[in-house]
Backbone as CSV, one residue per row, in Angstrom:
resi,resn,N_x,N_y,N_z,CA_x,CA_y,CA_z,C_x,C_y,C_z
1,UNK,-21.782,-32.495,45.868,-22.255,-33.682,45.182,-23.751,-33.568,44.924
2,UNK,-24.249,-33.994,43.588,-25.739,-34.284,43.275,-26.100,-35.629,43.596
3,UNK,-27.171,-35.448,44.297,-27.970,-36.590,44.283,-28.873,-36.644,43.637
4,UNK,-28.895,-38.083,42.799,-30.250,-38.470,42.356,-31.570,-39.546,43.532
5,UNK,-32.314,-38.610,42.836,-33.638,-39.387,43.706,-34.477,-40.488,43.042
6,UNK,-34.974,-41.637,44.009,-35.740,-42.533,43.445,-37.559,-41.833,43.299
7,UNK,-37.965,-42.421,42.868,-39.296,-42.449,42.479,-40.019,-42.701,44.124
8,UNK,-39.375,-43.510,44.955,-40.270,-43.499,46.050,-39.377,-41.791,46.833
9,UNK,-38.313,-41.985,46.750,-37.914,-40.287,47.416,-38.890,-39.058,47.043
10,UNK,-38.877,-39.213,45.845,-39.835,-38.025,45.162,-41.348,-37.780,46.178
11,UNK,-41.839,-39.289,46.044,-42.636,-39.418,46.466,-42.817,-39.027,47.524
12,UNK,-41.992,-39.611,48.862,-41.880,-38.837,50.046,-41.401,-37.077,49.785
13,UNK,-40.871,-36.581,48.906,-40.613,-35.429,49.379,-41.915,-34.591,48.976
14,UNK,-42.813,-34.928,48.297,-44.208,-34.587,47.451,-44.996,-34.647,48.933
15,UNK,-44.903,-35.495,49.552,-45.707,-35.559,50.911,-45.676,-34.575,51.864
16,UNK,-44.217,-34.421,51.847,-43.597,-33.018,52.861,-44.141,-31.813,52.054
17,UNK,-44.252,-31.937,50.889,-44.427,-30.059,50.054,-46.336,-30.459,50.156
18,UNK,-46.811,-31.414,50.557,-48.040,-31.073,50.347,-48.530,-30.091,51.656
19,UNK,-48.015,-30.954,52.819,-48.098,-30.258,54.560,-47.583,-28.901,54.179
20,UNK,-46.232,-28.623,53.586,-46.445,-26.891,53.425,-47.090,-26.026,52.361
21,UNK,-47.631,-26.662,51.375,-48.610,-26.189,51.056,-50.035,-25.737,51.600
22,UNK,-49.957,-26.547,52.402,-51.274,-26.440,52.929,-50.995,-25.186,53.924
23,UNK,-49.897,-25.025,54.072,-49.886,-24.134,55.550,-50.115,-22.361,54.470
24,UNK,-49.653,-22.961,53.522,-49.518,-21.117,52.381,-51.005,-21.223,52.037
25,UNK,-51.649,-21.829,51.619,-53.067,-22.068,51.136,-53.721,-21.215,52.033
26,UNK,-53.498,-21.991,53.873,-54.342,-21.057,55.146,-53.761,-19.542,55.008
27,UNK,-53.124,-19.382,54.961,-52.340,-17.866,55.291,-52.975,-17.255,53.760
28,UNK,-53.652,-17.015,52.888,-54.335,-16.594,51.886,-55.609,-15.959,52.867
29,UNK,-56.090,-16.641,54.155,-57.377,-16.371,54.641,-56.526,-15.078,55.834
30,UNK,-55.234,-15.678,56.007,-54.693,-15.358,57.550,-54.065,-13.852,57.225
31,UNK,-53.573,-13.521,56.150,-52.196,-12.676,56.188,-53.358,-11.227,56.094
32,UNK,-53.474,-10.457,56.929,-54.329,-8.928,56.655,-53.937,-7.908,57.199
33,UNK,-54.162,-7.233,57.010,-53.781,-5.577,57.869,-54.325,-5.943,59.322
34,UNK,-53.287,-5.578,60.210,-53.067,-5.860,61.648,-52.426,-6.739,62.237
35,UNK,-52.998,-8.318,61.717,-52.123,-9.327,62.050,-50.448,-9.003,62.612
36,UNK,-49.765,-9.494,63.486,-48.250,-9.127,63.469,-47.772,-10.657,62.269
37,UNK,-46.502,-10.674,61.909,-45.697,-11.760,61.309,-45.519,-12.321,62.367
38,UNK,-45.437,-12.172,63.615,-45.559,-13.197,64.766,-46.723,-14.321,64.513
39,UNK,-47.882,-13.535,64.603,-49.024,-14.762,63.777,-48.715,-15.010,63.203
40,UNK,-48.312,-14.830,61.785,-47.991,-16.379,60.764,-46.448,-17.171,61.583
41,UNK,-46.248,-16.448,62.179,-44.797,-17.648,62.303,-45.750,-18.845,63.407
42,UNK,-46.571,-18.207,64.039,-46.863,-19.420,64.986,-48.125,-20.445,64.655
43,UNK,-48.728,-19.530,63.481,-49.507,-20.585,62.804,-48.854,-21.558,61.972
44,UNK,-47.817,-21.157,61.330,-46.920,-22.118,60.194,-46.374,-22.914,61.527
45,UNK,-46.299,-22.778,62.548,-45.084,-24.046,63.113,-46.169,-24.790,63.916
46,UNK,-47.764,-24.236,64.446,-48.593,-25.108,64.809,-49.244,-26.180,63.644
47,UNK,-48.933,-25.606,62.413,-50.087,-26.224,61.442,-49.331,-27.635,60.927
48,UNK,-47.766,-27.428,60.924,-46.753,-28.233,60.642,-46.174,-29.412,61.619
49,UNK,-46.791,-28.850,62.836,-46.360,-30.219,63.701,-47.675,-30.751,63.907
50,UNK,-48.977,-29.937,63.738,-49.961,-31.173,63.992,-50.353,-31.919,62.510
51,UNK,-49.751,-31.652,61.547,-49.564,-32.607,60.510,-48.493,-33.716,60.426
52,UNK,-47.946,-34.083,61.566,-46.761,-34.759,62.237,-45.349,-34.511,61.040
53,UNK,-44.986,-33.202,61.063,-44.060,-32.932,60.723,-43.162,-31.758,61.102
54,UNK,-42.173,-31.339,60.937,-41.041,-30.507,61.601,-40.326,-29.123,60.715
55,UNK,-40.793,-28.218,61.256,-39.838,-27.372,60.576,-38.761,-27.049,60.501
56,UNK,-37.859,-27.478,59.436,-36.602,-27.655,58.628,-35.678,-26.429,59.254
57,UNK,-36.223,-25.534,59.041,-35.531,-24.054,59.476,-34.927,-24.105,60.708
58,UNK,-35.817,-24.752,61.608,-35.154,-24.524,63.424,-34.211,-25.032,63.388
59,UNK,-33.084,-24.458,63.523,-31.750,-25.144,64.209,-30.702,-24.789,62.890
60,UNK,-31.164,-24.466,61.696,-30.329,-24.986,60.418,-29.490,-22.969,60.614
61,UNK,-28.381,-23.544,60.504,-27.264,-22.769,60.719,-27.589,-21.642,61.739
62,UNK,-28.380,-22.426,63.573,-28.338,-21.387,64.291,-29.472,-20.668,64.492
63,UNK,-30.700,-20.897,62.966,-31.884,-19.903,62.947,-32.787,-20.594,63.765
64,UNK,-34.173,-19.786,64.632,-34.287,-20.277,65.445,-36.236,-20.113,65.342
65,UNK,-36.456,-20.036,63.932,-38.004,-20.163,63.683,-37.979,-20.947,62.647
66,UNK,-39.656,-21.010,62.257,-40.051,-21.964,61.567,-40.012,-21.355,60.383
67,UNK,-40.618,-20.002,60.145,-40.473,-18.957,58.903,-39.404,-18.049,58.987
68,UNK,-39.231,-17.773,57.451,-38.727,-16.326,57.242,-40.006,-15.442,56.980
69,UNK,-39.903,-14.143,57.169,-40.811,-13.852,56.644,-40.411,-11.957,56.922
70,UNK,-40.460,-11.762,55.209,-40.051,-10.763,54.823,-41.155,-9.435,54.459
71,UNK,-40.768,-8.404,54.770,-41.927,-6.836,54.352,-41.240,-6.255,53.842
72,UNK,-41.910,-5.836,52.375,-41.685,-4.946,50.995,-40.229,-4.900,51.034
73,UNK,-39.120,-4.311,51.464,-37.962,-3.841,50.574,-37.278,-4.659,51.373
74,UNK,-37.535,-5.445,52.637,-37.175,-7.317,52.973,-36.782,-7.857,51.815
75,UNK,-35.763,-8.550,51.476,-35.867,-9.274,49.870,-36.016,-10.958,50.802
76,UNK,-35.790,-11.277,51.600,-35.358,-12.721,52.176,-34.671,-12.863,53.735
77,UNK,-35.022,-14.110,54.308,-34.293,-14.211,55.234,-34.642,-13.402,56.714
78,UNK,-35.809,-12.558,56.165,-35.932,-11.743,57.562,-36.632,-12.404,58.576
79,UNK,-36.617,-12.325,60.107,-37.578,-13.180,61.079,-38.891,-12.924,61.301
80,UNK,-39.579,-13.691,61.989,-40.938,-13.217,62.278,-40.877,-12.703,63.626
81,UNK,-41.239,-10.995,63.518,-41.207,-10.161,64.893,-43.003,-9.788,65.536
82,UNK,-42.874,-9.847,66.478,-43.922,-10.005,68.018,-44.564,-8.666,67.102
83,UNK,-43.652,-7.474,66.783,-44.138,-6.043,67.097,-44.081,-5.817,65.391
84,UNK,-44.289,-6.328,64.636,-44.297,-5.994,63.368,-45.780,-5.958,62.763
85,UNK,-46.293,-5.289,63.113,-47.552,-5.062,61.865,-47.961,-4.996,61.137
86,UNK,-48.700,-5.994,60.030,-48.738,-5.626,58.536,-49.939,-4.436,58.563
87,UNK,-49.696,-3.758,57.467,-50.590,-3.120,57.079,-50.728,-2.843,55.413
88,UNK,-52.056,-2.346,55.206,-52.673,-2.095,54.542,-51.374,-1.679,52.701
89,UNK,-51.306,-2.434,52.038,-50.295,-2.744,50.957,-49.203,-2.542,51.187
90,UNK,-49.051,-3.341,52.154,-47.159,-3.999,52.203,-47.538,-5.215,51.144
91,UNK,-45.967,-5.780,50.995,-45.724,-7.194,50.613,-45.336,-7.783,51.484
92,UNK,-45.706,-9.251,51.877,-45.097,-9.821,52.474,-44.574,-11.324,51.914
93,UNK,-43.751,-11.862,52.453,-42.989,-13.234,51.618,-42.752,-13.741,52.738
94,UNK,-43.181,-15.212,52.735,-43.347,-16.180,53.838,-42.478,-17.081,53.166
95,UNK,-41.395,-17.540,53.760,-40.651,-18.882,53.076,-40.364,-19.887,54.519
96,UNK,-40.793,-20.938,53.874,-40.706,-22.170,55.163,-39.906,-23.151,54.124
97,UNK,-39.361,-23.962,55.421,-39.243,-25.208,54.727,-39.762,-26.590,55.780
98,UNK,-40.079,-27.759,55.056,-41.235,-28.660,56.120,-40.096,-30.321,55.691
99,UNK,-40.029,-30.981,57.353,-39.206,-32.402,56.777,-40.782,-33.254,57.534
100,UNK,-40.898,-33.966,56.586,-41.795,-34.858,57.100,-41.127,-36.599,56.866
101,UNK,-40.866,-37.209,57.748,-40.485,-38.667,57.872,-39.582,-38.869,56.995
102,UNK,-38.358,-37.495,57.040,-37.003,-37.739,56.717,-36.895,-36.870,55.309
103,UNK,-37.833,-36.581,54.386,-38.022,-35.688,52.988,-38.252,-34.289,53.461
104,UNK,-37.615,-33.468,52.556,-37.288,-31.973,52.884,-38.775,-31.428,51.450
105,UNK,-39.011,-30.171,51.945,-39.220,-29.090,50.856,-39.519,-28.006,51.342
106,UNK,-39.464,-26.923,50.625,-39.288,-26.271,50.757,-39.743,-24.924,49.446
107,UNK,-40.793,-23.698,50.065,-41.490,-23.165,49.429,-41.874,-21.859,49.898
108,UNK,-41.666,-20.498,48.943,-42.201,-19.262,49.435,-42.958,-18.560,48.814
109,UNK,-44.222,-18.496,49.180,-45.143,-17.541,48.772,-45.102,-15.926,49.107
110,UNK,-45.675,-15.154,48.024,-45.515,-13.584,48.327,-47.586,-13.031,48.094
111,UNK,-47.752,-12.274,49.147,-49.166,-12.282,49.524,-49.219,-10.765,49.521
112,UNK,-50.062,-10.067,49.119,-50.264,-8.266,49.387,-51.305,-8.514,50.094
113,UNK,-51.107,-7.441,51.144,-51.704,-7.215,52.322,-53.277,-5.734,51.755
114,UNK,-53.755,-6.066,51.957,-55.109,-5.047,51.892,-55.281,-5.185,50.038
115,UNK,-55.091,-3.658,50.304,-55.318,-3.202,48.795,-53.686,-2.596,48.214
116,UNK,-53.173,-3.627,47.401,-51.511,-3.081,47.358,-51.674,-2.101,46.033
117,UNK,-50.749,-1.669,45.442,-50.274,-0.517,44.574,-50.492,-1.130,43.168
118,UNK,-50.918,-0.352,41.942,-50.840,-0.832,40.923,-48.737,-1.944,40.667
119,UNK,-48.105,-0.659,40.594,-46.766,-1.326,40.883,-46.936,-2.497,41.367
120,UNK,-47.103,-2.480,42.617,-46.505,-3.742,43.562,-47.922,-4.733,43.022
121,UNK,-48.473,-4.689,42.788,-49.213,-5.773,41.772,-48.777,-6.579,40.911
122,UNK,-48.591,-5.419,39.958,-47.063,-5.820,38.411,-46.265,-6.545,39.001
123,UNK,-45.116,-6.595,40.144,-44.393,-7.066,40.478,-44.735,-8.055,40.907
124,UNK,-45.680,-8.430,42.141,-45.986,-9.760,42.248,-46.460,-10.752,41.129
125,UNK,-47.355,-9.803,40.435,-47.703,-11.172,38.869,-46.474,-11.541,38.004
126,UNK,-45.216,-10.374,37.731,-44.155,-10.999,37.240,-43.745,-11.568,37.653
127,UNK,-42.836,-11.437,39.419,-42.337,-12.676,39.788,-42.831,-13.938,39.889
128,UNK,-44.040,-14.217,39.787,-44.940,-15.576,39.761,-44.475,-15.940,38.531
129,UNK,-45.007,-14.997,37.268,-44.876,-15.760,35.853,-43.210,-15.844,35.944
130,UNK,-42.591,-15.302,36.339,-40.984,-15.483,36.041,-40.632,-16.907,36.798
131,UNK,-41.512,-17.493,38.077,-40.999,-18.637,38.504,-41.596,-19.991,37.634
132,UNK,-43.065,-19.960,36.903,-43.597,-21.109,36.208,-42.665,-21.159,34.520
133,UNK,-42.054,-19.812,34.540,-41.402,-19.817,32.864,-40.028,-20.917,33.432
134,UNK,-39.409,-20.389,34.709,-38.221,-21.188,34.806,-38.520,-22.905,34.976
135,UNK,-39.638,-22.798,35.576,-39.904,-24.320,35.985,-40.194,-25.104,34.565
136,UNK,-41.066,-23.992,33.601,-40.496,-24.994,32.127,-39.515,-25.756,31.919
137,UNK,-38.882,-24.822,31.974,-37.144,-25.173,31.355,-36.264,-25.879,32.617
138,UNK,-36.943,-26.954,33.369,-36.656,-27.618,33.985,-36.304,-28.869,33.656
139,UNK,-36.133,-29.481,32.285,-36.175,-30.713,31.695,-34.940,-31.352,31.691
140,UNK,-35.042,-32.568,31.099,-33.976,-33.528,31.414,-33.596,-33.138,30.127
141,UNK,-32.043,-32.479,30.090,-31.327,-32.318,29.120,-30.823,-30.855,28.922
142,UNK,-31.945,-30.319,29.542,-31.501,-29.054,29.392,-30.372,-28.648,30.496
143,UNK,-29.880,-27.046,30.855,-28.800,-26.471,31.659,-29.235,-25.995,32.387
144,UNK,-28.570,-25.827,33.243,-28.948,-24.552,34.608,-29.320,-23.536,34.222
145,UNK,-27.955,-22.948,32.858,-27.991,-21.497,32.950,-29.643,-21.247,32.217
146,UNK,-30.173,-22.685,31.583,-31.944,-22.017,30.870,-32.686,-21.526,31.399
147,UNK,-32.739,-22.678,32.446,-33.739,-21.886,33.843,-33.553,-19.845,34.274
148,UNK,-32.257,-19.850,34.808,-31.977,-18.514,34.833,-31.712,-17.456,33.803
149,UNK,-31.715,-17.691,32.405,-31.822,-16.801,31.413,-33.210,-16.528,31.185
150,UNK,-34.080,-17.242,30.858,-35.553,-16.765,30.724,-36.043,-15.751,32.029
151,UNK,-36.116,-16.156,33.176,-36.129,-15.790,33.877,-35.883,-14.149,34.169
152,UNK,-34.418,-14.118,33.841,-33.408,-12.679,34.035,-34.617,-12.279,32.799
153,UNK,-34.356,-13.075,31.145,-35.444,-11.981,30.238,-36.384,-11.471,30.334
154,UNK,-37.348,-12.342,30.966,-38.809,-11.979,31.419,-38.733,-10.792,32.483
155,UNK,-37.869,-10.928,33.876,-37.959,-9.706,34.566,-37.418,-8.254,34.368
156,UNK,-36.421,-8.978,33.408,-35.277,-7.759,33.410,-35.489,-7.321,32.277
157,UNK,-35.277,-7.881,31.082,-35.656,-7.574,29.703,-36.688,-6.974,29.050
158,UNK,-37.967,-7.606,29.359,-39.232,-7.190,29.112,-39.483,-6.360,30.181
159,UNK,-39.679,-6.462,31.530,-40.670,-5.567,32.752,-39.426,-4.898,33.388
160,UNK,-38.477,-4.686,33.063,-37.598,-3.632,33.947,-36.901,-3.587,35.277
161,UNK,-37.550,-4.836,35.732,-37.141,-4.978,37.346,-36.150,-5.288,37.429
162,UNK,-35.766,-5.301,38.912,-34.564,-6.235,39.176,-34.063,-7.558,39.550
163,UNK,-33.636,-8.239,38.967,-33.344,-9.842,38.847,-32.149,-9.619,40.154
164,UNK,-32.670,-10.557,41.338,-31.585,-10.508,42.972,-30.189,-11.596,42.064
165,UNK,-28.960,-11.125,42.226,-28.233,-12.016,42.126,-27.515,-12.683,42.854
166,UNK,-27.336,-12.487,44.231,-26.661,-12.503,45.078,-27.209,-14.283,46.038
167,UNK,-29.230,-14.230,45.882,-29.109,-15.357,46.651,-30.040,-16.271,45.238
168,UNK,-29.660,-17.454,45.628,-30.173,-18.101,44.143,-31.067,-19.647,45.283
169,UNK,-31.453,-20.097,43.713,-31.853,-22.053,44.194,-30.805,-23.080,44.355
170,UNK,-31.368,-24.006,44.448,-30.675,-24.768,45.372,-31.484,-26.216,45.095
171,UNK,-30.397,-27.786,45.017,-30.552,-28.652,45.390,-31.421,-28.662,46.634
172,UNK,-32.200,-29.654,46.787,-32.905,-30.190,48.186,-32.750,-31.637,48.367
173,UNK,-32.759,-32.220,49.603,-33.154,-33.342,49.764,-31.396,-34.694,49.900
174,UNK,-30.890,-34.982,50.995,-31.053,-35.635,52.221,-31.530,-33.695,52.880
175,UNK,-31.080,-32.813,52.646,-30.963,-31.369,53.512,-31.538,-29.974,52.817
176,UNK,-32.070,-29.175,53.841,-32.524,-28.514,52.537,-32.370,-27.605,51.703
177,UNK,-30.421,-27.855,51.853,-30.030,-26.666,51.056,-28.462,-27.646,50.369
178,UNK,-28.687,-28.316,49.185,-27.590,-28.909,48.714,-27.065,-28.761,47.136
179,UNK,-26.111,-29.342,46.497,-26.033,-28.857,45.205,-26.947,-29.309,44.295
180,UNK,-27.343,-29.116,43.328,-26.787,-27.728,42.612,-26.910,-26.722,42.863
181,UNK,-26.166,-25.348,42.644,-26.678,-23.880,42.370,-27.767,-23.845,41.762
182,UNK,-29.135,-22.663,41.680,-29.790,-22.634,41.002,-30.149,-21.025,40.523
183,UNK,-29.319,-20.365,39.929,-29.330,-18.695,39.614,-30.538,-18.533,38.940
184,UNK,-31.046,-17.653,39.273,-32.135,-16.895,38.341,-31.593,-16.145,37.357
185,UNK,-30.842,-15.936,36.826,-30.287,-14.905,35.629,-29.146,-16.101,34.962
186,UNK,-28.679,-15.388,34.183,-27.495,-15.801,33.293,-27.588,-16.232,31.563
187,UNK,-26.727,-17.363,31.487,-26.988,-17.580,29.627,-27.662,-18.790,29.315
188,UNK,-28.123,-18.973,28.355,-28.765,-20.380,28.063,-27.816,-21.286,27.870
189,UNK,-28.078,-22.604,28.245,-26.674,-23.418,27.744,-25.765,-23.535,28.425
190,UNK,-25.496,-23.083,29.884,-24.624,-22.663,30.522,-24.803,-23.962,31.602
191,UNK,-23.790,-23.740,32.303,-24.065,-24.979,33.064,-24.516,-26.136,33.211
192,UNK,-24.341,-26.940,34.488,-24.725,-28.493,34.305,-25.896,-28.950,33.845
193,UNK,-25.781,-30.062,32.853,-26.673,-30.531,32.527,-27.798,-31.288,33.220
194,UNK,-28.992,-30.845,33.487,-30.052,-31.144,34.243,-30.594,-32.828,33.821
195,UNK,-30.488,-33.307,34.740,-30.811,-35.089,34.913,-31.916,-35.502,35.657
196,UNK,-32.945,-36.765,35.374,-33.850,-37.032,35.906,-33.383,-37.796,37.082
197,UNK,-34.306,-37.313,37.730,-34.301,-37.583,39.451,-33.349,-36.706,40.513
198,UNK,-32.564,-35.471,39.654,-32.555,-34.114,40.451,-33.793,-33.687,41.338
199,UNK,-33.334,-32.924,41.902,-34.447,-32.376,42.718,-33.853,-30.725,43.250
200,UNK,-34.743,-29.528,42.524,-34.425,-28.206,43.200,-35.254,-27.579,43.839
201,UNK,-34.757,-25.843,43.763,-35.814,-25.175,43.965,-35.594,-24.035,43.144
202,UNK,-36.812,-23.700,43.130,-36.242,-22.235,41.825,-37.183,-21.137,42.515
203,UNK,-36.487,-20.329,42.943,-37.299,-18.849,43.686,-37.070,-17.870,43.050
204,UNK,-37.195,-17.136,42.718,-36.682,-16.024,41.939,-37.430,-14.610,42.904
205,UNK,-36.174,-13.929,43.095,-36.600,-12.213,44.075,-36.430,-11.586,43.006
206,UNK,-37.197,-10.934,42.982,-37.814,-9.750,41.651,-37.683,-7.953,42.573
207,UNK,-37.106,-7.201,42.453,-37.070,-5.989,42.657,-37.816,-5.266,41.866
208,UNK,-38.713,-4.205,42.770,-39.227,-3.294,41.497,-38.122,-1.898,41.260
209,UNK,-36.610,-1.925,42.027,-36.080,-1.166,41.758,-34.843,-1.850,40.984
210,UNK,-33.161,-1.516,41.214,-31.861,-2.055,41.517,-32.411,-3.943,41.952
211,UNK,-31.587,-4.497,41.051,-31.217,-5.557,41.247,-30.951,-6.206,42.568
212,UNK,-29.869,-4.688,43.193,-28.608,-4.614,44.207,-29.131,-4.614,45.879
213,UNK,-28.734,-5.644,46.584,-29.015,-5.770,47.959,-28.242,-5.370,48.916
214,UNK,-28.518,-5.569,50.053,-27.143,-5.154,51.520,-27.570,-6.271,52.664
215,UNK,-27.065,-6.677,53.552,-27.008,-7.336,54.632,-27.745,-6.440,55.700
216,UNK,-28.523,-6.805,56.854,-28.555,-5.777,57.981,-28.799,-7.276,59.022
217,UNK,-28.478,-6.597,59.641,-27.768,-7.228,61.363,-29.468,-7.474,61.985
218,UNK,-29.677,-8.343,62.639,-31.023,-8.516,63.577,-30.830,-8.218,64.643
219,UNK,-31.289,-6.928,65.195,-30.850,-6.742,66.533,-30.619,-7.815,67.874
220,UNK,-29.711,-7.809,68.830,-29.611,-8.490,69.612,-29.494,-10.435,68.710
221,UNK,-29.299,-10.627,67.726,-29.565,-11.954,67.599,-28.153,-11.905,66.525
222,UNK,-28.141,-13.202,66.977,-26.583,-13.783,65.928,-26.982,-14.407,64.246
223,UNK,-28.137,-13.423,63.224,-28.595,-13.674,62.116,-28.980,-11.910,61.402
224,UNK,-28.800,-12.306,60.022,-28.542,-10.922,59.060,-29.824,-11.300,58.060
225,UNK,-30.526,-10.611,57.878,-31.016,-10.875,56.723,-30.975,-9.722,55.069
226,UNK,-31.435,-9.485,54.789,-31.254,-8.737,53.418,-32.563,-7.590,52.565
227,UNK,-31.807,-6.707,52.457,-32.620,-5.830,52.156,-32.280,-4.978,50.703
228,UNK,-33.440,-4.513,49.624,-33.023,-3.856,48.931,-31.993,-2.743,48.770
229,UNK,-30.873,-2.454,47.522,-30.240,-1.525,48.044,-30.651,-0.299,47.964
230,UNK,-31.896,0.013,47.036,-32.390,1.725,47.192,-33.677,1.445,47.691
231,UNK,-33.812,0.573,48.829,-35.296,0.670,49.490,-36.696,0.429,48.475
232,UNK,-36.229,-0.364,47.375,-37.522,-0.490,46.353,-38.324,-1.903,47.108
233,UNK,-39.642,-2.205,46.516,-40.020,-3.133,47.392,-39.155,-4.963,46.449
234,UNK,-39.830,-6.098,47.365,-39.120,-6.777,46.537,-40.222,-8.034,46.896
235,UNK,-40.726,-8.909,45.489,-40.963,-9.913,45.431,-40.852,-11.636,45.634
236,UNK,-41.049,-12.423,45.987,-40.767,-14.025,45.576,-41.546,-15.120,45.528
237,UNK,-41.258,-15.713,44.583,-41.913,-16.933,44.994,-41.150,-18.333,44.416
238,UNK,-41.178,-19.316,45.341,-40.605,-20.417,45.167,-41.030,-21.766,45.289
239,UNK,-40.690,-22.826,44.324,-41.091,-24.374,44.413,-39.953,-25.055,44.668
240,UNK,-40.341,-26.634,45.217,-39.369,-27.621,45.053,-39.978,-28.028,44.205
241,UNK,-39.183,-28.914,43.671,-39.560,-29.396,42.100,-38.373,-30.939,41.589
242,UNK,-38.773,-31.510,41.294,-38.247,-32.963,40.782,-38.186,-33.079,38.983
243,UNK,-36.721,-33.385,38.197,-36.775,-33.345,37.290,-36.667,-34.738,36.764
244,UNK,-37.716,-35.068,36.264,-38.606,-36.088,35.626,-39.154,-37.039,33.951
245,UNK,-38.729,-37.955,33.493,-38.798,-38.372,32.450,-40.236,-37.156,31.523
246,UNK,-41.543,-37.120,32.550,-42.683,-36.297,32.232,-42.493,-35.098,32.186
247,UNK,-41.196,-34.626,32.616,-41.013,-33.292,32.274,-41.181,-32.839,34.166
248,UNK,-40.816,-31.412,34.256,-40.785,-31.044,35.834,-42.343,-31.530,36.204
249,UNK,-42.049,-31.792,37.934,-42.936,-32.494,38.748,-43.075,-31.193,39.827
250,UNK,-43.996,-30.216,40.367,-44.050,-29.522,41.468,-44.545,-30.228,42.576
251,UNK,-43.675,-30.626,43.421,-43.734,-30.876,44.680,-44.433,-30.110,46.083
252,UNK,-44.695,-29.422,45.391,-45.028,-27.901,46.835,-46.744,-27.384,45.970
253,UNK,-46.906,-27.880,44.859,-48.109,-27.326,44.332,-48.968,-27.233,45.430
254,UNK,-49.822,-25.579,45.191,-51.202,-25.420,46.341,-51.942,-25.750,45.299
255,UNK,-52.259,-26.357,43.857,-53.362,-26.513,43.433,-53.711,-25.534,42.758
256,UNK,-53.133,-24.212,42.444,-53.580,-22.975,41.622,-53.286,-23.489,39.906
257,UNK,-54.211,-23.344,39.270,-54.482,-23.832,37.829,-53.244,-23.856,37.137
258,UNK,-52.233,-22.472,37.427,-50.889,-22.729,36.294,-49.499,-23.621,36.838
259,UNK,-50.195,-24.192,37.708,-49.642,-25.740,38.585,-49.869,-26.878,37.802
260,UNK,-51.046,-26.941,36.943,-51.654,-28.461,36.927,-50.783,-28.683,35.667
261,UNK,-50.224,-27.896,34.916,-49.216,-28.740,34.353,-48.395,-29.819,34.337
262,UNK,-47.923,-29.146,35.531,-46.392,-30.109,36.231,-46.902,-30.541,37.839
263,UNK,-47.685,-30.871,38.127,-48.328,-31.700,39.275,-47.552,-33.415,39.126
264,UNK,-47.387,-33.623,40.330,-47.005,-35.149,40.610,-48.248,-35.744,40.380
265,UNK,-48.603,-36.408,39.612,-49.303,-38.094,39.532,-48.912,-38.790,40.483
């Protein structure tokens, strides 16, 4: 079932994406060669409860941190480990999600560590522009499948990469994973017709190789996360977002200029 949201829901869920914004904003100063992903997991879950709010993630089907947080051919879903070291041009992808006084959101930034690769550059600036092209085509009237056809064109069509098909967006909000589907690829025109006071998220994982992913097991722990299938590295980035008489509303905006479009008033 879709839910529609009121104008004060929005509102509260704009409150929750501001607290995790703020936590991706710090980690711009935080994320460097040496740090483990243990540090950001324990800065994202200190920065989030002393903003009197809760991370969404703990408990939700079993997982038992505040972040995911994924390195280069990581596509999603991976944990934050004690003994993991970033170094000097990895990628890394931090995805949280934050409930503050009952409103969900939910948002993942992708950060290069030192000095990254011409490549893995390309890739991070496409998957960015591939997530603000979909959030266009977020309007009241339009389809699902718009969002994910531009998208698939821009990465796949024009820059060569690989468009992930396997994990997509998603409804948010009573929870933070509800209907609708939200695919990054497909046809224009396709699917349900997008209505004001929806509420999604649109992430899009960008491969710089194969499209194509695999599952791997977390040692000792009852959770899998996902990895490229020929070891290429892999991109993301993601908003919640509210679809709006004004056209899409970003809920999770950090304030970076090709935001101020679609910013909540």
């Amino acid at each position: 079932m879709i839910t529609i949201k009121s104008p004060r829901e929005i509102s509260g869920m704009a409150k929750s994406g501001k607290i995790l914004a703020g936590v991706h904003r710090n980690l711009r100063n935080i994320i460097k060669p040496g740090i483990s992903t243990w540090d950001i997991e324990e800065f994202a879950n200190k920065y989030i409860n002393e903003h009197g709010a809760t991370p969404s993630q703990i408990g939700f089907d079993g997982y038992k941190y505040a972040t995911c947080i994924s390195v280069n051919d990581e596509v999603a879903h991976a944990i934050p480990r004690r003994k993991l070291f970033l170094k000097n041009g990895d990628v890394v992808k931090v995805d949280m999600c934050v409930e503050f006084e009952g409103y969900q959101s939910d948002s993942c930034w992708c950060y290069g560590v030192g000095e990254i690769s011409p490549l893995h550059q390309e890739l991070m600036r496409v998957t960015k522009k591939s997530l603000y092209l979909g959030i266009a085509q977020a309007q009241i009237g339009n389809r699902i499948g718009d969002i994910g056809a531009v998208i698939q064109r821009y990465t796949e069509g024009k820059h060569h990469f690989g468009d992930v098909r396997d994990l997509i967006g998603h409804g948010i909000q009573p929870s933070i994973h509800e209907e609708p589907a939200v695919p990054h690829y497909g046809e224009p025109g396709q699917g349900i017709r997008l209505r004001e006071g929806m509420t999604i998220t649109i992430e899009p994982m960008i491969n710089t190789g194969t499209w194509e992913i695999r599952a791997k097991q977390v040692p000792k722990e009852d959770w899998s996360y996902y990895v490229t299938q020929d070891g290429s590295f892999s991109a993301q980035y993601e908003h919640t977002l509210a679809i709006t008489k004004d056209g899409p509303k970003i809920l999770t905006s950090q304030g970076d200029p090709e935001d101020e479009p679609y910013l909540l008033k």
